[in-house]
C-alpha positions as a Markdown table, in Angstrom:
| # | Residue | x | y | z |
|---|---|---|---|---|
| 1 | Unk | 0.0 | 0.0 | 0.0 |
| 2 | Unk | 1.5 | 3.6 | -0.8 |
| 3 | Unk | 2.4 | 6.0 | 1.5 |
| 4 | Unk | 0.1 | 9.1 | 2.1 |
| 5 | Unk | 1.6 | 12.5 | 1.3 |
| 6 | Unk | 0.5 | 15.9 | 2.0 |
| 7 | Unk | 0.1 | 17.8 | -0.5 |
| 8 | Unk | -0.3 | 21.7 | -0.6 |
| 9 | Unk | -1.4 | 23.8 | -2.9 |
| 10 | Unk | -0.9 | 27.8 | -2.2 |
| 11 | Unk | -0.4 | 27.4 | 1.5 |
| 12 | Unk | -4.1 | 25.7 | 2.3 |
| 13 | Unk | -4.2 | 22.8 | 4.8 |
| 14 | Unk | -6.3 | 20.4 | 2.2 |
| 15 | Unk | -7.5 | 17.5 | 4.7 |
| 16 | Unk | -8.1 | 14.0 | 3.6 |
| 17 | Unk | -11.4 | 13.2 | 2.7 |
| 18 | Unk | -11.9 | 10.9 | 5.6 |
| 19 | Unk | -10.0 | 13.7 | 8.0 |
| 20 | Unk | -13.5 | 16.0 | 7.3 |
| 21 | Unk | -16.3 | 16.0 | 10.2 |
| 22 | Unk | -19.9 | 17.0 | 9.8 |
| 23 | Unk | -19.3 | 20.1 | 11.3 |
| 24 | Unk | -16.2 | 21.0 | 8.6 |
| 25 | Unk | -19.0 | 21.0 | 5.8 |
| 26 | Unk | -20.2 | 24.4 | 4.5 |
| 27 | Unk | -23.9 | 25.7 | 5.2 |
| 28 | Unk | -26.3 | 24.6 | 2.2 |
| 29 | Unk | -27.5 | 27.9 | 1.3 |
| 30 | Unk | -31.2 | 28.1 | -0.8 |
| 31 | Unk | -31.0 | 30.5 | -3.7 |
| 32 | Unk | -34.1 | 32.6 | -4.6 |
| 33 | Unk | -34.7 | 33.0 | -8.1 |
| 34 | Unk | -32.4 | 36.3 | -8.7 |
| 35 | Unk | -29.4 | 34.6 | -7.1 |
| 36 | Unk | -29.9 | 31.6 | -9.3 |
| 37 | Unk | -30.3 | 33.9 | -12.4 |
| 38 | Unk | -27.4 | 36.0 | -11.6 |
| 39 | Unk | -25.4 | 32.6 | -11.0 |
| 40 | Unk | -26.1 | 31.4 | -14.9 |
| 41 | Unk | -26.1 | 35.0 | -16.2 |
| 42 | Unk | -23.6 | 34.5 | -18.4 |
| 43 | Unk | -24.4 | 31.3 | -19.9 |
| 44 | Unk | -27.9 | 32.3 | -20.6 |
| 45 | Unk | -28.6 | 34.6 | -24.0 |
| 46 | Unk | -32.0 | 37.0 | -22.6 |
| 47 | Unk | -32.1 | 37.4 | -26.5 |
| 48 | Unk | -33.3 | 34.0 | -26.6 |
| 49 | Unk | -36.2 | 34.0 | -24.1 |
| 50 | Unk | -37.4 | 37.0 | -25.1 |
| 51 | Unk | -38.2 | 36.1 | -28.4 |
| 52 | Unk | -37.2 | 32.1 | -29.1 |
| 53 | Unk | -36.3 | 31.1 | -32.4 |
| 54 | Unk | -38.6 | 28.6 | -34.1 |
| 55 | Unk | -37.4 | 25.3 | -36.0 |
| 56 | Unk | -38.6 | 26.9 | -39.1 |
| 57 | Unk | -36.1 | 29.8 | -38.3 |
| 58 | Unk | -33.5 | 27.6 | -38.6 |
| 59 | Unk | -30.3 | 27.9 | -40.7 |
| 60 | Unk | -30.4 | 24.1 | -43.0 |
| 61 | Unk | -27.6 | 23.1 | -41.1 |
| 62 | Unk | -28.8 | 23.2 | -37.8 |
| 63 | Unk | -32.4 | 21.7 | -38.5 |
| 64 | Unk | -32.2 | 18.3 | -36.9 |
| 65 | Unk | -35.2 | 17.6 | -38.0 |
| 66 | Unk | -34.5 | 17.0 | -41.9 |
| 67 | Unk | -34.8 | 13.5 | -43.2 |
| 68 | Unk | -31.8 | 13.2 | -45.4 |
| 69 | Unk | -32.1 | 10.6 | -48.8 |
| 70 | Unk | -29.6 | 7.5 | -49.6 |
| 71 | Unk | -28.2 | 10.1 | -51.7 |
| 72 | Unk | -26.9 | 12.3 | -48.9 |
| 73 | Unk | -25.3 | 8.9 | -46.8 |
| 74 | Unk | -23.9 | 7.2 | -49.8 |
| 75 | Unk | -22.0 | 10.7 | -50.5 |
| 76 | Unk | -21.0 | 11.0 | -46.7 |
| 77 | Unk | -19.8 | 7.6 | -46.0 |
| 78 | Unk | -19.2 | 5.9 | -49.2 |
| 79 | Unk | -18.5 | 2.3 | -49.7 |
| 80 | Unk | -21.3 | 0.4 | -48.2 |
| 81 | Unk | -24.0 | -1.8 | -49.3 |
| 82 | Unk | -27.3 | -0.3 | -50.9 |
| 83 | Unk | -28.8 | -2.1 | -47.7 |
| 84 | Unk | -26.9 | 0.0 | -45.3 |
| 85 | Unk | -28.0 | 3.3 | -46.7 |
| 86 | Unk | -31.7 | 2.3 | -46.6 |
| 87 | Unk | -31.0 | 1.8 | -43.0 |
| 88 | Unk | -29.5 | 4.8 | -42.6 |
| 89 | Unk | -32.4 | 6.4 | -43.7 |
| 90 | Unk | -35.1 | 4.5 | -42.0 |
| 91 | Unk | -33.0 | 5.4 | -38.4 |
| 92 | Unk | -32.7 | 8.7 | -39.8 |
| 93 | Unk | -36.8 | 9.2 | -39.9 |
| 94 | Unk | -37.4 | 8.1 | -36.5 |
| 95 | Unk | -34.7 | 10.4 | -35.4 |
| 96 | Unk | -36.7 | 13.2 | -36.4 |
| 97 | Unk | -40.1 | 11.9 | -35.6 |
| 98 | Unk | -38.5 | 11.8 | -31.8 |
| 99 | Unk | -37.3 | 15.7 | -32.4 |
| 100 | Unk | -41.0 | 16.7 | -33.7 |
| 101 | Unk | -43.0 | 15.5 | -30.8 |
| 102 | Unk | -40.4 | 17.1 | -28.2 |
| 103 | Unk | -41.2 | 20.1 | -29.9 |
C-alpha cells in the first residue's frame, strides 16, 4: 500500500477526505430565483427567451429535423451496401419523428 503524502497547494491545509467532520461542511445555502439567475447570467442569451427562435427559423444546417435521402449517406460515407444506406435512412426518420414531438 502507498504511503500518504501531504500535498499543498498555495499554502491551504487540504484535509483527507476521511480527515472531514460534519461540522467542517459548509452551510447549504437556498438560492431565490435572482441569485440563481445572476449565477447562470452568463451562460444564458435574454435574446433568446425573449423572443425564441422557431425550428422553421433555422439555418439548413442546424435543422435536426431533416430527413436526409440515400443520396446524402452514400455521399458521406461511401462504400457500403445499398442495404446499409436504406438503413441509414429508415434510423434517420425516427430520429426526427423523436425531435417533432419534443417540440
Amino acid at each position: 500500500m502507498a504511503k500518504r503524502q501531504n500535498i499543498r497547494c498555495t499554502g491551504d491545509n487540504i484535509p483527507f477526505l476521511n480527515d472531514i467532520k460534519e461540522s467542517d461542511k459548509p452551510d447549504y445555502k437556498d438560492l431565490d430565483d435572482e441569485q440563481l439567475a445572476y449565477l447562470f447570467k452568463d451562460l444564458v442569451n435574454e435574446k433568446a427567451i425573449e423572443a425564441p427562435v422557431t425550428i422553421d427559423e433555422l439555418p439548413d444546417e442546424l435543422r435536426f429535423d431533416q430527413v436526409f435521402a440515400e443520396d446524402y449517406y452514400r455521399m458521406l460515407f461511401p462504400g457500403f451496401e445499398d442495404l446499409a444506406y436504406s438503413i441509414m435512412v429508415e434510423c434517420d426518420k425516427k430520429r426526427a419523428l423523436e425531435i417533432v414531438k419534443i417540440d
